[in-house]
N, C-alpha and C positions, 0 to 999 in steps of 0.2 A: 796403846799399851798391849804388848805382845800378852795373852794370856793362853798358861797350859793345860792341856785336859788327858793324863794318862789313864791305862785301862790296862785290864788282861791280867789283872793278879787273881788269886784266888787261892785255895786248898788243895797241894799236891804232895805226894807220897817222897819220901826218899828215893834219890835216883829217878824223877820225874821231869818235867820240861813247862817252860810257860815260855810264853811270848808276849812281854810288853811292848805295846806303844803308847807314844806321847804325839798329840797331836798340836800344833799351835797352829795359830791365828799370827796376820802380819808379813806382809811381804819381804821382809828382811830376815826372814827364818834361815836362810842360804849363806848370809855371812856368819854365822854364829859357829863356836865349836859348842856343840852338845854334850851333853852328862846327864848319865844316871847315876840318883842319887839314892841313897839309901839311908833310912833310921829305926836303930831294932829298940823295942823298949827298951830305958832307961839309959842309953847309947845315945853318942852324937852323933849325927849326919855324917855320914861319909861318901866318898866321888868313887864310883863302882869302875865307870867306863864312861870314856869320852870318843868323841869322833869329831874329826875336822868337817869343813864343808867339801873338799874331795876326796873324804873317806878313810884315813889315816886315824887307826884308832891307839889305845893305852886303853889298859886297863888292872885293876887293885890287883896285887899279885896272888890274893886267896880265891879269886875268880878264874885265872888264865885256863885257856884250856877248855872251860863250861861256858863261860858266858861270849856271845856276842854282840856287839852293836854295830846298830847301821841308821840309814837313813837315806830319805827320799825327799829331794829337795822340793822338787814338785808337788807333794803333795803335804809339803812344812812335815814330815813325822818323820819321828826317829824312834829307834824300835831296840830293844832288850831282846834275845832270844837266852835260855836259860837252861842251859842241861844237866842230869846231874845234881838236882840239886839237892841240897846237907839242909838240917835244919836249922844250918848256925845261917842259912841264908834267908830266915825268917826274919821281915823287915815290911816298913811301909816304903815303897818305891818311888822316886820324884825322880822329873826332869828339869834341868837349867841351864845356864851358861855354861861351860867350863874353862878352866880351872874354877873360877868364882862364879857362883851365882849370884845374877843381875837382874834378873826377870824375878815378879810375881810366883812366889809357887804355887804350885794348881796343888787339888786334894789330895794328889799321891795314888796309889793302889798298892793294896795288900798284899802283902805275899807270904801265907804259913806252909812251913813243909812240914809235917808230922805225919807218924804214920798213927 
């Protein structure tokens, strides 16, 4: 069972930056396409940004432009970079399969932007 353990949220200002990663467990982390996921209080889950396994991403069109994702096959992680950001992008952050998530969700990490 693949399980995931993200990280690197925390409390940043408007017009600020984070960099999540997601790390997994499992040698099969390489065929998977990835997602970041997000859920803001009382909101459903929604798929932020995806990336194939040779790098081909998408991502939610209130993101484009701020957000980037990527990944490193080699070392199973795939990573959030986050610029810019608005306090509507105040969320608990997961990673998982994409489009559908298939895997375990790990605990998520936080993300408030308030000044």
């Amino acid at each position: 069972q693949v399980q995931l353990v993200e990280s690197g949220g925390g409390l940043v200002q408007p017009g600020g930056s984070l960099r999540l990663s997601c790390a997994a467990s499992g040698s099969i982390f390489s065929a998977y396409v990835m997602g970041w996921y997000r859920q803001a209080p009382g909101k459903q889950r929604e798929l932020v940004a995806a990336v194939t396994s040779g790098g081909s991403t998408t991502y939610l069109d209130s993101v484009k432009g701020r957000f980037t994702i990527s990944r490193d096959n080699a070392k199973n992680t795939v990573y959030l970079q986050m610029n810019s950001l608005k306090p509507e992008d105040t969320a608990d952050y997961y990673c998982n399969t994409s489009p559908r998530a298939t895997l375990r969700w790990g605990q998520g990490t936080q993300v408030t932007v308030s000044s």
